[in-house]
Every structure is written in C-alpha cells, then in structure tokens.
N, C-alpha and C positions, 0 to 999 in steps of 0.2 A: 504494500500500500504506500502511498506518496505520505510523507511525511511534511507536516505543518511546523514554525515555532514561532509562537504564541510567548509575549513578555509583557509583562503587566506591573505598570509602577508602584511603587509605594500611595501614591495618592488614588489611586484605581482600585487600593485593593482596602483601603483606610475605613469602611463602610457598609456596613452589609449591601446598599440596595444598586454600588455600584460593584461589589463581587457578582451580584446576579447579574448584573448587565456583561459582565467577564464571560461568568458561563454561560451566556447564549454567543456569545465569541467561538468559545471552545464547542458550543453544539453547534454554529455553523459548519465548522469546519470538520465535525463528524459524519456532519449529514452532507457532506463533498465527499463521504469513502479517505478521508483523510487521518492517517494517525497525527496525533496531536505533542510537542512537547512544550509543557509551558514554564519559563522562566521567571519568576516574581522577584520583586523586590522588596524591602522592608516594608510596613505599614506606615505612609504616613511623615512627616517629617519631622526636624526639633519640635521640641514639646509633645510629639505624640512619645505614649510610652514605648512603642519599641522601634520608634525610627534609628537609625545609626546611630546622628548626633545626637541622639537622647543615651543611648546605651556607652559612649563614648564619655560624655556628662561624670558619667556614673562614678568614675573614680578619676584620677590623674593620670592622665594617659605615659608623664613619663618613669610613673614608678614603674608599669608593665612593659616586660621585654619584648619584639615585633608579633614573637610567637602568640604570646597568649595575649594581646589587645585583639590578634584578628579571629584569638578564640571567641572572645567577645565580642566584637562587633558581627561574626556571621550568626550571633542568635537570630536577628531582625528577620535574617532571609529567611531560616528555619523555622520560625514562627509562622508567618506568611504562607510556607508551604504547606502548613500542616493546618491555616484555617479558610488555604483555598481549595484545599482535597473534600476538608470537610463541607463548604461548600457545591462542589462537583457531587458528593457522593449523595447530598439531601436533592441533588436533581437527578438521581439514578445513574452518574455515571461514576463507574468507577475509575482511580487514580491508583499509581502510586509514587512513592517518592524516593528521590535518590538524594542525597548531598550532591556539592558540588566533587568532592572529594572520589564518591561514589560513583559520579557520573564521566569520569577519570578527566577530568581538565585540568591541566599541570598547570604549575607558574613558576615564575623565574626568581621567586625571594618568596618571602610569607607577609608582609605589610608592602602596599600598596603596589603588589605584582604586577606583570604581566604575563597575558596565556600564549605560554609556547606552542602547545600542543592538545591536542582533545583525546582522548585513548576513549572510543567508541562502542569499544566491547561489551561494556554493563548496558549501556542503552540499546542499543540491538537485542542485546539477550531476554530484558526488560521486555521489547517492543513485542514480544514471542507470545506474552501472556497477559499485556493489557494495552488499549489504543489510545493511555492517556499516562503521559509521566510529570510530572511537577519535577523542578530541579529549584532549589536556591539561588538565585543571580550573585556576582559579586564574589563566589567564593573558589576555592580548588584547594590545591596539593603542592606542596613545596617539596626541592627535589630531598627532605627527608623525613617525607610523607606526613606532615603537620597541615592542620586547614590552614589558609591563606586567604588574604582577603587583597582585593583589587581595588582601584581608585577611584574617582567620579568617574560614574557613566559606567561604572563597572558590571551593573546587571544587563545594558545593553551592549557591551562586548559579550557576555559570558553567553545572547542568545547569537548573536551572529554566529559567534566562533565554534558555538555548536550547528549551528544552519551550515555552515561552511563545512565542516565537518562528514556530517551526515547525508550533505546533497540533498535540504530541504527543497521542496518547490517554491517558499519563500518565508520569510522570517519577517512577522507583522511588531511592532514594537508602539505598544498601547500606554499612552502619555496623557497629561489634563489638559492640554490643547489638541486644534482641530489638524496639527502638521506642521511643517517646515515654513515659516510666515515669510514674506518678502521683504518685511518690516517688525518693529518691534512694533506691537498693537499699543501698547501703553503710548508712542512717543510720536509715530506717525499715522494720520488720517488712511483711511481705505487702507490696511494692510489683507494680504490677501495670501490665501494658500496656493504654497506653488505646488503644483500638480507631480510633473515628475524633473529629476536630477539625475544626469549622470551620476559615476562614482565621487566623481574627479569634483563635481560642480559643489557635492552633498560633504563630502571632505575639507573642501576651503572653507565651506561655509561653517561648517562647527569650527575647525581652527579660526575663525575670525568671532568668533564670541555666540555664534548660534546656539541655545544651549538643548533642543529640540535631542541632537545624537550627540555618540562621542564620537572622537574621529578615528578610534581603536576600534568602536565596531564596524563603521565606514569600511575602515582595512582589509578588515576579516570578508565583511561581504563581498567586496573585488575579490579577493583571493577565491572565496570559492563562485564565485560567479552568481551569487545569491542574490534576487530583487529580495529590498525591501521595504516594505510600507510604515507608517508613522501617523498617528492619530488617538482621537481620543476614543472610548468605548461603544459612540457612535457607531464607528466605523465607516461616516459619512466623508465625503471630502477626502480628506489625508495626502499625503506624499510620498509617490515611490520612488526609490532610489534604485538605479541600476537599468532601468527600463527606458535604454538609450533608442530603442526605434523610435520612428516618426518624430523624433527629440530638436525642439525648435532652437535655433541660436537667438538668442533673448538676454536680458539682463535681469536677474531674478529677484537678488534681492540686497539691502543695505544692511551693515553691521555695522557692531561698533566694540573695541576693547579700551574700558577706559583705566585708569590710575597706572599710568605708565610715565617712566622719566627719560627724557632725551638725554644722552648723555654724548661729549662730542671731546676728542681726544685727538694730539698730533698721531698721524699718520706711523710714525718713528715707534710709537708705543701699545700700538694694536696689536701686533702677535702675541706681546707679554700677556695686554690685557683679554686677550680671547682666551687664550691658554687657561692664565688663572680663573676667569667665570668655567668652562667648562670643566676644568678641577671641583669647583665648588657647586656645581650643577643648576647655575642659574644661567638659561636662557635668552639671548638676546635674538631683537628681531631688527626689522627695519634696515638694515644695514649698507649706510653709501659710503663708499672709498672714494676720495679724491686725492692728488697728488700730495697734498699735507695737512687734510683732515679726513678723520671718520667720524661719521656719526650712526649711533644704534640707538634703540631704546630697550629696556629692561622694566617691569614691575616694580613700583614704587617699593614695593617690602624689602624687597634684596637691594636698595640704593645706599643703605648707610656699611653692609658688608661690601660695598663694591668703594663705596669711598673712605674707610679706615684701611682699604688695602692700598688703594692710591698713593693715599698720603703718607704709607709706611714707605712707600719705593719715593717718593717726593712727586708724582707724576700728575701734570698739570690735567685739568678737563675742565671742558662747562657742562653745567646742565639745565635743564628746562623740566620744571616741576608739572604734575596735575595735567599733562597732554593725553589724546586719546586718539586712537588709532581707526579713522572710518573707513570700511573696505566699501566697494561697488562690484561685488560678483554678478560674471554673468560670463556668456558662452565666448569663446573667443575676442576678448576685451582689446588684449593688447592687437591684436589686426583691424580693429575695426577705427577705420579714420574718424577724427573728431570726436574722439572720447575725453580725452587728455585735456582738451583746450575749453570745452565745454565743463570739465568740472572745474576747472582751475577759475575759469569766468564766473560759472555760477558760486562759486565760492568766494572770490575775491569782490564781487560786484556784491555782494551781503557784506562786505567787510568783516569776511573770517580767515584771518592770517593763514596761512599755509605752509607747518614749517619743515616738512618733508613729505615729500611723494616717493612711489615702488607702484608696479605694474609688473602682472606674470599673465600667459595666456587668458586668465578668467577672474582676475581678479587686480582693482585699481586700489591704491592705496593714498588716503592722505593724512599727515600727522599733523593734528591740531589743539588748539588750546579745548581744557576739557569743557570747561563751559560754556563752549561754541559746538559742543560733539553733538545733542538734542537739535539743534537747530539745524546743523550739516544734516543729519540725514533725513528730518523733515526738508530739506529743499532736495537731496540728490531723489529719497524715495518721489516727491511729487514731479520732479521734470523727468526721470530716467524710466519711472516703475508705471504710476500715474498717466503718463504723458501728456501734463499741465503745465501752460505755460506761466512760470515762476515771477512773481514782481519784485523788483532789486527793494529791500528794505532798504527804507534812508534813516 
C-alpha cells in the first residue's frame, strides 16, 4: 500500500476538538487505501504544561548534561503520541506507537542533533500488522544509542526525513496557518497563500525568516524527491512544495530577519576574523568583499563575543546596530531585468536608506535600518506581490 506522512503541531494537537479535526486527516487518507504514518509534536506551547519550553522551564537546563535534558525534553513528543492514539482508537482506528529511537532515526550528537540517517526496519515491520503508526517528532538515537532531541522545526524534519526514507507518496505537514504566506499577515495588506514552490524557492524562503518549515526538512524532501504540503487542519488552500510542473516564474513572496549587526572590517583582517566566528560557530551572512573592506552581518546576540575578540587582537571594525535583512524571493530574480533598480527606487524614493544589497538566482536582498524593515516590505509586498502602484511617502 502507498504510504502517507501525516505531522501534526503542537498547537493542532493542544485541544480535543482540533485532534478530531486530525483524525478525519488520518481517515482521509485511509479511505485513499493509504497507510498512514503520523509525526506529532509536543502539545501546545510555553505555558502549556507539556510544551518543550514548558518542560525545559522545569529545572536549569545547565545543571543537566546534553544526554538527559533531551531525556526531558522528548517527554512533550511522547505524551502527544500517546493522546493522539488515544484519540484514533475512540474513532475505531487503531494505532501504534514507536519512539523516535524505535522508529531507528539516528542523529549526529544527542542535544540539538541532526538526522543522518532513518534505519527503516521497525516501520516496515510495524506497517505488517497495522495501517497507522504514531512516531514522536523531534527525537532519535545518538551514535550510543541515548534519545536525542533535535532543534526548531525538528518535528518537521523528523516527518520528511522519514517521507524520504520510506518513499512516501507525500509528507503533509499540519501547522495553525493556512500555508506558506507571500507576506507576513500581521504586517502586510492582502497577504496570500502561495500555492506551490519548488525545493529550491521553499528553502530560501524558511532561510530568510519564513517560519511556516524548516529548511532541514526542505532538504530531506529534495533528497528523496518527496512533494510536500503545509496547512492548517482544514486542509483547505495550503502549499506544496516540490510540485515543480506547470510551476510559474513569479515572485512569491517578502521576508524579513531582523536584530542583526552590520559589522565592517579592513579587508587585511577577514580571514583571521572568519576563521575565529567559525571556531566559535557563529554564522555570518551578507557578505561583500571589496579591495579594502568587508562587510557581513551576524545576530545581535553573538556581537559582544565577536567584539571582546577584536579588541583582544586590537583589530579595528565598525558596526551598524538594530539592521534587518529584507529578502524578495521569487523565481529566477537575478535574470530578470529591472528588478535591482526598481527596488533600490522604491526604497530610496520612501526615504529608507539602503545599506547593503546581495542577489542569488531567487532571491534579492537589502540590509536596512530595522525600523524601516515593516515598512520595506509593506511597499516591496504591495508593488512586486500586489501589483499596486506604490505612492513615494513625503
């Protein structure tokens, strides 16, 4: 039988009368002759009693060693699974349940892993004697065999990676919005669900602050060539990713990552200082070389470990505090003439400084002041997404 996977958030599952709406998910997709496997997430978020950061709350995370905080923290999943079974079973179907451990998904450390690989065997073997398994999201198996817990967005890797896996027919991933938005709804007018996304388009777009997927399940779904969908319990609308036919070249949609530090250094001093950030595992983006400056930006958090290192070598830099990073994803950006000049106008003629730009195939980038980042993508959303003609504020 074709296999389905079926991933249900913490907030989908926070409620009795949206579990039921779950299981008529899970019985669509029976009454399609499909086995079913579904991935849950914790109940719920802070403040609820067994969201992560509630179970995390619980004591001081640094008296516990990696091993046993992600003994604790995969309670959330394992609760989840065992009161969405009981929900499937009060509607006649029955379930069973595996760990993540169980259901052999390795990881590459035990606190905030990643999955190397899925060992398949138990769920096959599983799939022999019932057409419905529950697994725990967010958890697995360290290579010496300890549960392990993975990082945000870790229950939507842990369904990919098994969709990819298994050779699902597709891996649905059930969220409290209606999809992948073109806009953030809080900030701009008409935001609208975009329909469907390459790999490639659904990938920049979570790397650029979308927070809809992560981009580790993104990965996992290319890899196995997996479509998959995003939405809420509905099952109305939503967004598939993967489902590159009849696939329009369009501009889909605006982001934004904010509380980031420009940070701009001689040219002479770059290799020291890329060296040392990736010693210390803090990531930089943005990144322009010219003959005798660079400039990158980095998250505000890691700026004062990035500037007592400076100053310990003496090494000069400026920065530029509270900037934010607004991307314009869309289908082949950088080929298409009059992209560049058009946002740089409608930006400048609003009087929002621009204090570095980056372009890759599918996506435009401009670094700006953060309290100008609401307003940029209310104007790029209305002339680019919209296609309304913008009036220059004086």
């Amino acid at each position: 039988m074709p296999i389905s996977v079926l991933k249900f958030g913490g907030t989908s599952l926070s409620e009795a009368f949206k579990r039921d709406m779950a299981v008529k998910n899970v019985e669509c997709e029976l009454e399609q002759q499909n086995q079913v496997i579904i991935v849950v997430s914790a109940m719920g978020r802070m403040g609820a009693p067994y969201a992560t950061d509630t179970l995390l709350s619980l004591t001081d995370p640094l008296l516990l060693p990696p091993h046993q905080k992600s003994l604790l923290l995969s309670c959330g999943e394992i609760i989840s699974a065992a009161m969405f079974s009981a929900a499937l079973h009060r509607n006649g179907i029955k379930s069973e349940i595996l760990t993540g451990k169980q259901a052999g998904i390795k990881t590459n450390g035990t606190y905030n892993a990643d999955i190397y690989s899925v060992n398949t065997h138990a769920i096959y073997s599983e799939l022999k004697n019932t057409n419905v398994i529950i697994i725990p999201g967010f958890q697995g198996e360290d290579q010496e065999g300890r549960i392990s817990t993975l990082g945000r967005g870790g229950s939507d890797t842990s369904a990919c990676a098994i969709a990819a896996s298994i050779g699902a027919i597709h891996c649905k991933l059930f969220t409290d919005v209606a999809g992948i938005m073109s806009g953030d709804p809080h900030i701009v007018d008409h935001a609208e669900v975009v329909k469907i996304l390459s790999y490639d388009e659904a990938f920049h777009l979570a790397h650029q602050g979308a927070k809809v997927i992560h981009p580790k399940a993104v990965e996992w779904a290319r890899k196995g060539n997996i479509p998959v969908w995003t939405g809420d319990l509905s099952a109305e609308d939503g967004t598939w990713i993967g489902l590159e036919a009849d696939h329009e070249e369009s501009i889909h949609s605006v982001t934004a990552v904010e509380n980031l530090v420009q940070i701009a250094v001689q040219a002479q001093d770059c290799d020291f200082i890329f060296r040392i950030l990736a010693e210390k595992g803090i990531s930089i983006d943005l990144i322009s070389i010219q003959p005798k400056e660079v400039k990158f930006t980095i998250q505000d958090v890691f700026f004062f470990d990035l500037k007592r290192i400076l100053d310990e070598k003496y090494i000069y830099f400026k920065s530029r505090h509270n900037v934010a990073k607004v991307a314009l994803i869309g289908s082949s950006i950088a080929g298409r003439p009059g992209i560049a000049s058009s946002i740089v106008s409608l930006l400048t003629e609003n009087k929002i400084n621009i204090w570095q730009t980056a372009d890759s195939h599918m996506t435009f980038w401009v670094l700006l002041d953060g309290e100008k980042s609401i307003q940029a993508q209310q104007l790029l959303h209305q002339f680019f997404i919209n296609n309304e003609l913008v009036t220059t504020q004086e």
